[in-house]
C-alpha positions in Angstrom: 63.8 16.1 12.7 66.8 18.4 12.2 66.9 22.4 12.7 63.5 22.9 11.5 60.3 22.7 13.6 58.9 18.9 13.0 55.2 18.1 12.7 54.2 14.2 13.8 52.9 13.8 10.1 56.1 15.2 8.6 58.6 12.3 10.6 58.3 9.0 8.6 59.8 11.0 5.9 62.4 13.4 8.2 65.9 12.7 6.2 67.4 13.0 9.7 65.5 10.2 11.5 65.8 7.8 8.4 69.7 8.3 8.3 69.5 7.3 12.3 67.4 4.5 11.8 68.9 3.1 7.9 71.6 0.9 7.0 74.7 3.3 7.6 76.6 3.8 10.6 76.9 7.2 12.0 79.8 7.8 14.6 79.4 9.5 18.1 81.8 12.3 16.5 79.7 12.7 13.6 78.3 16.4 13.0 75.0 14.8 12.1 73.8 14.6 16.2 73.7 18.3 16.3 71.6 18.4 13.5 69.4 15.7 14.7 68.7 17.5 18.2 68.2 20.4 17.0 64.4 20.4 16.2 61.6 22.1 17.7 58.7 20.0 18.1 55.7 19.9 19.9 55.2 17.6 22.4 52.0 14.7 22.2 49.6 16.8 25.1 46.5 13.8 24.8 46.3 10.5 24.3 45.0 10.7 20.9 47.7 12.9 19.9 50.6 10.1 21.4 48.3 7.4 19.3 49.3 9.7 16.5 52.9 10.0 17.3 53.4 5.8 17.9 51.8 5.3 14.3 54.2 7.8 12.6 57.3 6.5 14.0 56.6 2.7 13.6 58.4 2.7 10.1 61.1 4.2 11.6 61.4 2.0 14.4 61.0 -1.1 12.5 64.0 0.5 10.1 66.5 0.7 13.6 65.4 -2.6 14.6 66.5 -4.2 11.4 69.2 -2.1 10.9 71.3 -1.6 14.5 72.7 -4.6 15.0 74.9 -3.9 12.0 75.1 0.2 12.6 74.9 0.0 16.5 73.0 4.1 16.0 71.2 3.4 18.9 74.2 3.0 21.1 75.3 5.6 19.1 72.4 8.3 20.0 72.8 7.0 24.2 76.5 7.9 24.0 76.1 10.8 22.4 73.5 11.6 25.2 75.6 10.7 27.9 78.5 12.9 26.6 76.0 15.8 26.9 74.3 14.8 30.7 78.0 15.0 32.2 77.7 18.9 31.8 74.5 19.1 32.4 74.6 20.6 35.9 77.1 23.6 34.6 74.7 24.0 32.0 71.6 24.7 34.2 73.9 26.7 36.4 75.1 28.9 33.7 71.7 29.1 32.0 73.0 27.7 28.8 69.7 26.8 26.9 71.0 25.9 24.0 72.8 22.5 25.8 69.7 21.6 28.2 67.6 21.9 24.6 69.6 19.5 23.0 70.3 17.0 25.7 66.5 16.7 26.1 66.0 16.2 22.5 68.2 12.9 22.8 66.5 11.8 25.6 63.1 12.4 23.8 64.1 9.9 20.6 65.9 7.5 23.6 62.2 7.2 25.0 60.2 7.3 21.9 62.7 4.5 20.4 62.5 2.6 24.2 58.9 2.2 24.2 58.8 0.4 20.8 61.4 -1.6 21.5 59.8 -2.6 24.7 56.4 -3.3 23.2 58.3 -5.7 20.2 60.7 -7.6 22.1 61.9 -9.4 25.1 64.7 -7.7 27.7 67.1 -10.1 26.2 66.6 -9.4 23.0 66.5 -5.2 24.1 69.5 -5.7 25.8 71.6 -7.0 23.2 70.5 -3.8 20.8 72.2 -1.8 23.5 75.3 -3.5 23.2 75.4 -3.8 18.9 78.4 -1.3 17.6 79.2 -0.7 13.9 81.0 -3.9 12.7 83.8 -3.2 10.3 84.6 -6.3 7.8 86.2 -9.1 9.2 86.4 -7.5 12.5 85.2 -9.2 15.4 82.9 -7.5 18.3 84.9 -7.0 21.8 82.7 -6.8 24.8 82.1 -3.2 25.5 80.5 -1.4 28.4 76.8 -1.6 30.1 75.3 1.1 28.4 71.7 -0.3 30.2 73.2 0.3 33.4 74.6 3.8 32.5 71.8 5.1 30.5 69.4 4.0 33.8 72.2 5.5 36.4 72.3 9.1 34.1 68.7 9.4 34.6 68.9 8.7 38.0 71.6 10.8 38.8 70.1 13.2 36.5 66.4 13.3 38.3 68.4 14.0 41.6 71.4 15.7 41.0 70.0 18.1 38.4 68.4 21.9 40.1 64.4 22.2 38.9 64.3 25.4 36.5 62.1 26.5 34.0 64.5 25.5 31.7 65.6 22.1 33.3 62.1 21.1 33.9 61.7 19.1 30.1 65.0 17.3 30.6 63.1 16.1 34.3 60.2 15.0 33.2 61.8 13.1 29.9 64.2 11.7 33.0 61.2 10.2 34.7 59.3 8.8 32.2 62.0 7.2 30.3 62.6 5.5 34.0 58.7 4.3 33.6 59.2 3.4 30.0 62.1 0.6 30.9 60.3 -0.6 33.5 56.9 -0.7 31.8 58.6 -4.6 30.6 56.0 -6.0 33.2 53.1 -4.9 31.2 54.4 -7.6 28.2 54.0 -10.3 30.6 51.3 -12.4 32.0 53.7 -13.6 35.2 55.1 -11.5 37.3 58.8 -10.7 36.3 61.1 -12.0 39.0 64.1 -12.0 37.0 64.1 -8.7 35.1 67.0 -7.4 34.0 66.3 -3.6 34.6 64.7 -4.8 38.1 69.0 -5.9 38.9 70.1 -2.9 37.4 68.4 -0.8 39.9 68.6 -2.7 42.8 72.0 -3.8 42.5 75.7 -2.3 41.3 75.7 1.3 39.9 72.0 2.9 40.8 72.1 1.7 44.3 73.4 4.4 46.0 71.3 6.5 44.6 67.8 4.6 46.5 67.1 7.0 49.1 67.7 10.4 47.1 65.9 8.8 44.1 62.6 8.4 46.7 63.2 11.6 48.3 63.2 13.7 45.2 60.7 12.0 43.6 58.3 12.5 47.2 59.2 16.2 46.5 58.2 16.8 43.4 54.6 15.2 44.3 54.9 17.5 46.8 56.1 20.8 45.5 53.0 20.5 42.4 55.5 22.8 39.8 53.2 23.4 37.1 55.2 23.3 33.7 56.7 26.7 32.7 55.1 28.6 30.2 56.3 27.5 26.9 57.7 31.1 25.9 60.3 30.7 29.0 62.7 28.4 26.4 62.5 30.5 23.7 65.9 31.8 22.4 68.4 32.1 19.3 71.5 31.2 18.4 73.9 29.6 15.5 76.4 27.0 15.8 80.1 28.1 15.2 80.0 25.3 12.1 76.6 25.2 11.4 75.0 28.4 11.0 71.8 26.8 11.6 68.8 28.9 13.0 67.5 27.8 16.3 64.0 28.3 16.7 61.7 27.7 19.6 62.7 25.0 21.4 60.9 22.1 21.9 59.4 23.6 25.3 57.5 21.4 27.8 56.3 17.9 27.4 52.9 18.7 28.9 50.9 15.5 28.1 54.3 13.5 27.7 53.0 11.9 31.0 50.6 9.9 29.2 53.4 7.9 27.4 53.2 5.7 30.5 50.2 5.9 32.8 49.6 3.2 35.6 46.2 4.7 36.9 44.7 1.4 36.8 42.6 0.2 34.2 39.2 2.0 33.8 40.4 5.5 35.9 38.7 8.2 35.1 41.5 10.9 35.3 41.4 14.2 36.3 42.9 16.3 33.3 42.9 19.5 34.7 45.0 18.6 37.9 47.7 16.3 36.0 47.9 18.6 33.3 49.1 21.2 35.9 52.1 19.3 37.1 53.3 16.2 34.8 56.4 16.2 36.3 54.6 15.8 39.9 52.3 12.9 38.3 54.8 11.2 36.4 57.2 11.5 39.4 54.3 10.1 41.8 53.5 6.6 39.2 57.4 6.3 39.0 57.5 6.1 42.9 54.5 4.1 43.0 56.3 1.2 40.8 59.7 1.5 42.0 57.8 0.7 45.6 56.3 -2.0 44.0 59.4 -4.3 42.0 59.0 -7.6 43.4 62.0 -8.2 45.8 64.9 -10.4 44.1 65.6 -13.7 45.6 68.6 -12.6 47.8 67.8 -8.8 47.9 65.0 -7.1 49.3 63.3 -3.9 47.3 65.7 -1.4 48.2 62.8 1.7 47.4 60.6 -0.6 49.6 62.8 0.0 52.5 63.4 3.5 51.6 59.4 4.4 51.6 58.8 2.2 54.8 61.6 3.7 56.9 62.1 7.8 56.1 61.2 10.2 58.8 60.1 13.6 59.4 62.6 16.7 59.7 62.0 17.2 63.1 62.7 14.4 64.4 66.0 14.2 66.0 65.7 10.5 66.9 68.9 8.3 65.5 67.4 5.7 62.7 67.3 1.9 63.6 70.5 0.1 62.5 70.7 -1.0 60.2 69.1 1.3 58.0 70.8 1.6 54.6 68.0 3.7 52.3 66.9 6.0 54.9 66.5 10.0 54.7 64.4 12.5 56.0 61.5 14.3 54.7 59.3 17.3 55.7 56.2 15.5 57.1 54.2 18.9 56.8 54.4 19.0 53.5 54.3 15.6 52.6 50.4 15.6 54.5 49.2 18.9 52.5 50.5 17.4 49.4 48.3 14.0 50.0 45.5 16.0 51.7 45.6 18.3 48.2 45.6 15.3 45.5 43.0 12.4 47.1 41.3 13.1 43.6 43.4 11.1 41.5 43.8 6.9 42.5 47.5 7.3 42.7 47.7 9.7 45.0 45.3 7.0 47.2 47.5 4.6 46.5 50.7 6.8 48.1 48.9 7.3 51.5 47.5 3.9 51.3 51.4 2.2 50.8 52.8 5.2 53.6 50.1 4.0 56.4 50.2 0.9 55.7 53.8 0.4 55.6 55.6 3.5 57.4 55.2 3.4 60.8 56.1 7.1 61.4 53.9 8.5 58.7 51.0 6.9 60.4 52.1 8.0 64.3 52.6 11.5 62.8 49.7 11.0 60.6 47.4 9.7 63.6 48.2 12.5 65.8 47.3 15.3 63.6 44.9 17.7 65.3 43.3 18.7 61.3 42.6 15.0 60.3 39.4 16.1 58.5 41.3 17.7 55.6 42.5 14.2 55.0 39.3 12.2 55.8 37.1 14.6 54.0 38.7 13.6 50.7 38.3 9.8 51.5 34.8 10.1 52.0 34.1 12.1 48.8 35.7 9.0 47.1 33.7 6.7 48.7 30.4 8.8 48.5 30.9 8.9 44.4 31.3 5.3 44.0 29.5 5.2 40.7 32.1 7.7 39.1 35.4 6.3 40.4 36.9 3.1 39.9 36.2 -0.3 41.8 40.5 0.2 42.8 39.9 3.9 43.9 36.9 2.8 46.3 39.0 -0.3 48.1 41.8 1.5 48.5 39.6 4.6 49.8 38.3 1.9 52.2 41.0 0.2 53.5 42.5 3.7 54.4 39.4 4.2 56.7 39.8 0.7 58.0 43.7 1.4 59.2 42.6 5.1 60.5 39.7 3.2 62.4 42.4 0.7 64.0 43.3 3.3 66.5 41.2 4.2 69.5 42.7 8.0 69.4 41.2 8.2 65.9 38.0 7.5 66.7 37.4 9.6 69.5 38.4 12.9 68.1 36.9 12.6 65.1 33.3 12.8 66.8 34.9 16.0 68.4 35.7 17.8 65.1 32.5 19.7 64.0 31.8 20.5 60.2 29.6 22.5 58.5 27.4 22.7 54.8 29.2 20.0 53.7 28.1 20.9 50.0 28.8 17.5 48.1 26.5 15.0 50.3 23.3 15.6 48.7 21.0 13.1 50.3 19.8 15.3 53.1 21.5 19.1 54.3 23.7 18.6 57.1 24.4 22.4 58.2 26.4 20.7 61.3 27.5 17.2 61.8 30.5 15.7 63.2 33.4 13.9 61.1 32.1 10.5 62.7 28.7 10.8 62.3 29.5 11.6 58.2 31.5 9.3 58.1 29.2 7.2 59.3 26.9 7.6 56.7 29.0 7.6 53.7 29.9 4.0 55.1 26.1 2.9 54.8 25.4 4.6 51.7 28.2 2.3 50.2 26.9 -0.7 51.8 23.3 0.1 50.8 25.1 1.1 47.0 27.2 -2.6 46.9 23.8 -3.9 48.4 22.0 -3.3 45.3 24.4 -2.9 42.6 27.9 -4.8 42.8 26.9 -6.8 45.4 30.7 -7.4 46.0 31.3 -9.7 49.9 34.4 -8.0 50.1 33.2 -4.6 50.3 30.5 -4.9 52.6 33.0 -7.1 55.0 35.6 -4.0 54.8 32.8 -1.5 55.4 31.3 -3.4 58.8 34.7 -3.7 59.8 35.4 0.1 59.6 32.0 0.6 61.4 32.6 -2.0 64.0 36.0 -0.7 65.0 34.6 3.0 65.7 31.6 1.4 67.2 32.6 1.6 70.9 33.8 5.2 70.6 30.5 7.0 69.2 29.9 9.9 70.8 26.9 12.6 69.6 25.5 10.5 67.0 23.8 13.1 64.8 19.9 12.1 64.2 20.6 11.4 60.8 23.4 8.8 61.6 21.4 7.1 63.6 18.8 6.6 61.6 20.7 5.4 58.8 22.2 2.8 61.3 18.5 1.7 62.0 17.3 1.7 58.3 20.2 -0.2 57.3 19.4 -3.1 59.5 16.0 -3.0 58.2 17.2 -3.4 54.9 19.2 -6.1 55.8 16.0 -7.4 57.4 14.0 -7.2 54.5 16.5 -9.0 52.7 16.7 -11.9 55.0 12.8 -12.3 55.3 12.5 -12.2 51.7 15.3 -14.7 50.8 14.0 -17.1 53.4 10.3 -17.0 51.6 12.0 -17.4 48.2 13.6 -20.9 50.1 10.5 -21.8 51.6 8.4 -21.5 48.2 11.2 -22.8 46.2 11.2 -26.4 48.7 7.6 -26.7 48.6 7.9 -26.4 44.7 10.8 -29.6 44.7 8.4 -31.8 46.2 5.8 -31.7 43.1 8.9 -31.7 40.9 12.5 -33.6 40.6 14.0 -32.0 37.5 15.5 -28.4 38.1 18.5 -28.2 40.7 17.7 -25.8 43.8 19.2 -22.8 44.3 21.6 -22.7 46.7 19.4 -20.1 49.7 21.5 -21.5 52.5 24.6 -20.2 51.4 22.8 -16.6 50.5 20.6 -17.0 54.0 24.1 -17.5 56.0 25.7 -14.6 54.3 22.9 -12.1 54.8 23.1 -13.4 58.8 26.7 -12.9 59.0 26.0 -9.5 57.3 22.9 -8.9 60.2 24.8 -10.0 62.9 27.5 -7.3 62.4 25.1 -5.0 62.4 23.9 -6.2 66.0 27.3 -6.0 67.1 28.2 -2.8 66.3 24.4 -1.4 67.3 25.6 -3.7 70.6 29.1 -2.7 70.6 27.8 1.1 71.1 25.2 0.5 73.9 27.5 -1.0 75.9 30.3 1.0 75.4 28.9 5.1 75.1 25.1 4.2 75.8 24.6 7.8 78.0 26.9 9.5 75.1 23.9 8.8 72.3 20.7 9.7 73.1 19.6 9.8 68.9 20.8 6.0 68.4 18.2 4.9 71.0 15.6 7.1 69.7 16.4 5.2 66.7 15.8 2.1 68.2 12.8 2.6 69.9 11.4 4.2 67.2 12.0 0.9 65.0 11.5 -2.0 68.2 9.6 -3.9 65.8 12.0 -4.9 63.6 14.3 -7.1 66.7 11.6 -8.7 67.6 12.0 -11.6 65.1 15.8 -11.8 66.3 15.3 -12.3 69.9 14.8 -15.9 69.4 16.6 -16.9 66.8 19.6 -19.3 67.4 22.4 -17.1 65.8 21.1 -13.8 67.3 20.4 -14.5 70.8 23.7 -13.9 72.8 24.1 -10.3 70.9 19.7 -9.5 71.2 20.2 -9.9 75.3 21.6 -6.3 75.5 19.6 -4.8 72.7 16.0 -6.2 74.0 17.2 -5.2 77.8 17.7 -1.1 76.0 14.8 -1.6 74.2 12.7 -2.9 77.7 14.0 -0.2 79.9 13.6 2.7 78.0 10.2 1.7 76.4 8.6 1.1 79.9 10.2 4.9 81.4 8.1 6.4 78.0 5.3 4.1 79.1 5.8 5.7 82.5 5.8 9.1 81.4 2.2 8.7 79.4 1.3 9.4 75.8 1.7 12.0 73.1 5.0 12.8 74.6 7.5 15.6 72.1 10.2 14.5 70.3 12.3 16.7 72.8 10.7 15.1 75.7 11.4 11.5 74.3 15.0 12.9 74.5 14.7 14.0 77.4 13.5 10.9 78.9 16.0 8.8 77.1 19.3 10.7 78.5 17.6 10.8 82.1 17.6 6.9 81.7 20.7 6.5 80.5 22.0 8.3 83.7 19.8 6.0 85.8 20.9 2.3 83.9 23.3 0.3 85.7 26.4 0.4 83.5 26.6 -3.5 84.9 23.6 -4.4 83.0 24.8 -4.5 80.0 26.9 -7.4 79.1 29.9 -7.0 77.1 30.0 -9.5 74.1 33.3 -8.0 72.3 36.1 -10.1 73.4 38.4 -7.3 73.8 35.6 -5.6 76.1 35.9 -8.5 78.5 
């Protein structure tokens, strides 16, 4: 690299990269560093380009490995680094480019050089390179400071401490992902790392104090979205007092230098066009998302755990719960735009998954939100494209619906909040629905979609359970809704009648014949009745509960009486048929009452009349919490 701009193909042979990385020792005093950081070079912005960038370096790497535990140039290149972060703040403050430029020129070898390192060896073996210093002849090696531990506690100090400017933003983002880069060690190992030594760095000593600003800052810039600055912003001149050497344009914003370390999950389909707008926001958002996620040491809880399950909003004035070591206050506002704005990308999922799951007062302030569609909305469009988002995206979708659908408040309003032209569900036009009733059906269509493609017990389980917990709270069931309610149990009904003639046949067969092994129908039969009798409770569940309030779901089921009859007798079906044949029997004889070729208005009609006029006392409750 050096004072002139650097092209990836041009660094195997860069005379300043080979001198860092061959057989002579250069000292922290040595005029060489300056030359070193200054380069101007373009930053990897795709994945192909990075590929490019690994491949051209390895020679070099492979050179420092052999060569530092004589030279010690890699502890060489953190001190020098270190030096330079202690006036780093001044610098931003004062606008001094120049330093910035070349403290995040250092930081970009440190994490280029880290992530080989980390891909070739053990945290052992990594550990001891950061502690190799040029041996003199005959001289023995005196134990010298944790340069692990500083070099993590700089970038963490660093991430938080330093103001984000145009020109500081580089320097922010190397910050971050060199943090992901040290702790990207779990990737290299099959078990889950219980005992890693950059795990006790951060949760222990030095970077511990630091927990609770570390989260904080990192929740804000997810929240604050700052696209990177135009790369013209860093562009300046100036020549060294010793030097005289031409500074160029710097080496700008790491657009793509996010995709050094990316924990979408495997098989995401990214969104370019949103995490190319803010890498420091994404990066900042995985970093958060693994720090949450260390495993817990065997005398120390996760210390980011406890900071992410016990912040609080800004206006709330109530004292925290002692003892509460990592906690700190965030704007809750903003924090539920933010998530409301990103539901596109499975990381983003993943953040309001962990924060309702595991923050209390996220989910109370979360719950009580009198906009929850601009939230749910999202969800659902993840769930209704199944087929382009991964398998992880789609569970953790769910299992957001399934907490939201835990609370009674929840699923009352949403049947009050009234959309319109919702553009994306393509099935049918639905100029006006409620959030329930949509929600509804995105549910079923990814039962009916697992149904016939993944076929995945888990999912369907998950989805029933959504539907079952809203079930007692349906109110205005659009038409559509209810029909989809009724079509899915005829599916399921199909399915049950068709696997029970495939047993049938199949035992008749094994009389004539001894030598195949029978499939095994009774375990498919008794999960496609599990699956039915669901379905009967939550049809149940909504009769007993908000009968008068849905009108359309008994349209439904008198429209389609047919398909209970085979249920009414059968052994696993009977206690939860009593309330669906006693709806189905008192509103079919007030039609029979009323005489034939009666309107679809007038069946209506009929139907809420008779809802009015049913003994509430008639209908059994068969939900344990009911009783």
């Amino acid at each position: 690299m050096g004072a002139n701009s650097s092209s990836i193909c041009e660094l195997p042979e860069n005379e300043y990269l080979k001198r860092l990385s061959g057989a002579e020792a250069v000292s922290e005093n040595d005029p060489f560093w300056n030359q070193l950081l200054s380069f101007s070079f373009t930053a990897p912005t795709s994945s192909a380009e990075l590929k490019l960038l690994e491949e051209a370096t390895i020679s070099i790497c492979k050179s420092l490995v052999e060569n530092n535990p004589r030279t010690g140039n890699l502890g060489a290149l953190i001190k020098v680094f270190l030096s330079r972060t202690k006036e780093l703040k001044i610098s931003a403050e004062c606008q001094n480019h120049l330093f910035i430029w070349q403290a995040h020129n250092a930081l970009f070898i440190i994490c280029c050089l880290l992530k080989v390192f980390i891909c070739q060896m053990s945290e052992e073996e990594l550990q001891l390179h950061f502690t190799y210093e040029e041996r003199m002849p005959g001289s023995y090696g005196v134990e010298c400071e944790d340069l692990i531990e500083e070099l993590l506690c700089c970038l963490i100090q660093l991430i938080v401490e330093i103001p984000l400017l145009d020109i500081t933003y580089s320097i922010s983002l190397e910050a971050v992902t060199t943090l992901l880069v040290f702790l990207s060690c779990q990737l290299f190992h099959k078990e889950i790392l219980r005992e890693s030594i950059i795990h006790k760095y951060l949760m222990r000593g030095r970077c511990l104090p630091y927990t609770s600003r570390l989260v904080k800052t990192l929740l804000y810039n997810f929240i604050r979205q700052e696209r990177s600055p135009p790369p013209g912003s860093h562009v300046f001149q100036q020549q060294t007092d010793g030097g005289g050497l031409l500074y160029g344009f710097a080496s700008g914003v790491a657009t793509g230098l996010w995709t050094v370390f990316t924990l979408g999950g495997v098989g995401s389909k990214p969104a370019p066009q949103q995490e190319q707008s803010s890498p420091l926001a994404n990066q900042s958002l995985l970093l958060l998302l693994v720090l949450a996620n260390l495993t817990d040491a065997p005398d120390t809880p996760n210390p980011y755990r406890q900071a992410i399950m016990s912040f609080k909003n800004t206006q709330d004035s109530t004292a925290f719960p002692s003892p509460s070591p990592h906690a700190f206050q965030i704007n809750f506002n903003s924090l539920y735009t933010a998530l409301c704005e990103q539901q596109k990308s499975d990381q983003a999922t993943l953040l309001l998954y962990i924060l309702l799951h595991q923050n209390s007062n996220v989910r109370t302030y979360m719950l009580a939100r009198t906009d929850m569609e601009n939230l749910v909305l999202p969800i659902l469009e993840i769930l209704y494209q199944v087929e382009e988002r991964n398998s992880h995206h789609v569970y953790m979708a769910l299992i957001i619906l399934l907490i939201l659908t835990e609370d009674d408040g929840f699923n009352r309003s949403i049947h009050e909040v009234i959309l319109k032209n919702i553009t994306w569900y393509s099935e049918r036009v639905l100029t006006e629905i409620s959030l329930g009733s949509l929600l509804i059906l995105v549910v079923i269509r990814t039962i009916q979609y697992n149904m016939t493609r993944t076929r995945d017990k888990y999912l369907h389980t998950n989805c029933l359970a959504a539907l079952a917990n809203m079930s007692a709270q349906f109110r205005s069931l659009h038409q559509y809704a209810a029909q989809r309610i009724i079509s899915l149990f005829s599916l399921l009904s199909k399915k049950h009648n068709k696997v029970l003639e495939q047993a049938t046949q199949t035992l008749r067969g094994s009389l004539s014949s001894d030598d195949s092994p029978l499939p095994d129908y009774a375990q498919d039969l008794n999960v496609i009745e599990e699956v039915i009798r669901m379905m009967l409770e939550i049809i149940n569940s909504c009769l007993t509960n908000s009968l008068h309030h849905n009108p359309n779901l008994v349209y439904a089921l008198l429209y389609k009486r047919d398909l209970f009859e085979q249920f009414r007798t059968h052994p696993s079906f009977q206690d939860i048929m009593q309330n669906i044949d006693l709806v189905i029997s008192f509103f079919s004889s007030r039609l029979e009452q009323a005489g034939a070729q009666l309107s679809v208005e007038r069946v209506l009609e009929i139907i809420k009349q008779g809802a009015v006029a049913l003994p509430k006392d008639r209908l059994r409750s068969t939900n344990k919490q009911d009783e």
